[in-house]
Phi, psi and omega in degrees: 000123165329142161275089179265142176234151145287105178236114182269119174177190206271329168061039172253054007265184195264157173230176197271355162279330175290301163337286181327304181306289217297330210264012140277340154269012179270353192269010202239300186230189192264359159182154202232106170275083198290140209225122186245087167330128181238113186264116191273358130335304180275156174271306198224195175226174180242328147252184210232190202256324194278333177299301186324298183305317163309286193305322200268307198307312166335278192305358172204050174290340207248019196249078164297316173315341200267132119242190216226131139199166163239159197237154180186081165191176185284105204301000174252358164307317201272326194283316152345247157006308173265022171061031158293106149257016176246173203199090153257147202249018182359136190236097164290350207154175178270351158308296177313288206306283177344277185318318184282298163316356182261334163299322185279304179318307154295311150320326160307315179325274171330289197226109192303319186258043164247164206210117207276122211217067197272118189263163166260127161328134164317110172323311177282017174243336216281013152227030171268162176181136181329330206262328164260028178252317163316283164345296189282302137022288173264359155291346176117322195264154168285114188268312160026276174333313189265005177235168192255353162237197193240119199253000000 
């Protein structure tokens, strides 16, 4: 049976931290879906979901295993539907680990044969994150560093 995983999230923007997960996750399965969420949380994005979607694919063009889509269900619903018994996750710290188990824990709920697969961060990536990236960004600073692509 194929290992297919989901890796699922909103990607406002994708980061050299997301980068890291997928591509450590490729030594675990034989394709990797990147799942670009509409977070019923967020009002809005900051980048835009067809930009996004550009940008990643760009960055894991030499990757036939890697594809890209969005989504706006319930994500154990979307792993059903692309044959995903996998769910992978990146873990910065233990805030991320709380939130995210509570998340598996539903998804399990939701769909019995999905199964929640969580990597640890890269130390010299665990502290970018999307939401301060956004920031410096609209602000004027340079994120370059912190993204695996050129916006």
């Amino acid at each position: 049976m194929k290992r297919i995983a989901l890796f699922p999230g909103s990607f406002d923007p994708f980061t050299k931290g997301h980068e890291n997960i997928v591509l450590r996750g490729l030594l675990l399965f034989d394709e990797i879906k990147i799942a670009i969420g509409y977070n019923s949380q967020k009002d809005h994005r900051y980048f835009k979901v067809d930009f996004m979607i550009e940008k990643i694919q760009k960055t894991f063009s030499k990757y036939s295993q890697i594809s890209v889509i969005s989504y706006s269900e319930l994500t154990a619903e979307l792993a059903r539907k692309h044959g995903a018994n996998y769910l992978l996750r990146g873990l910065r710290n233990t805030t991320d680990f709380e939130y995210e188990n509570s998340i598996a824990q539903v998804n399990r709920h939701l769909n019995k044969d999905l199964e929640s697969v969580f990597l640890i961060t890269a130390p010299e990536l665990a502290a970018i994150n999307s939401t301060i990236i956004r920031e410096v960004h609209r602000y004027g600073g340079d994120v370059s560093a912190l993204l695996p692509y050129e916006l």
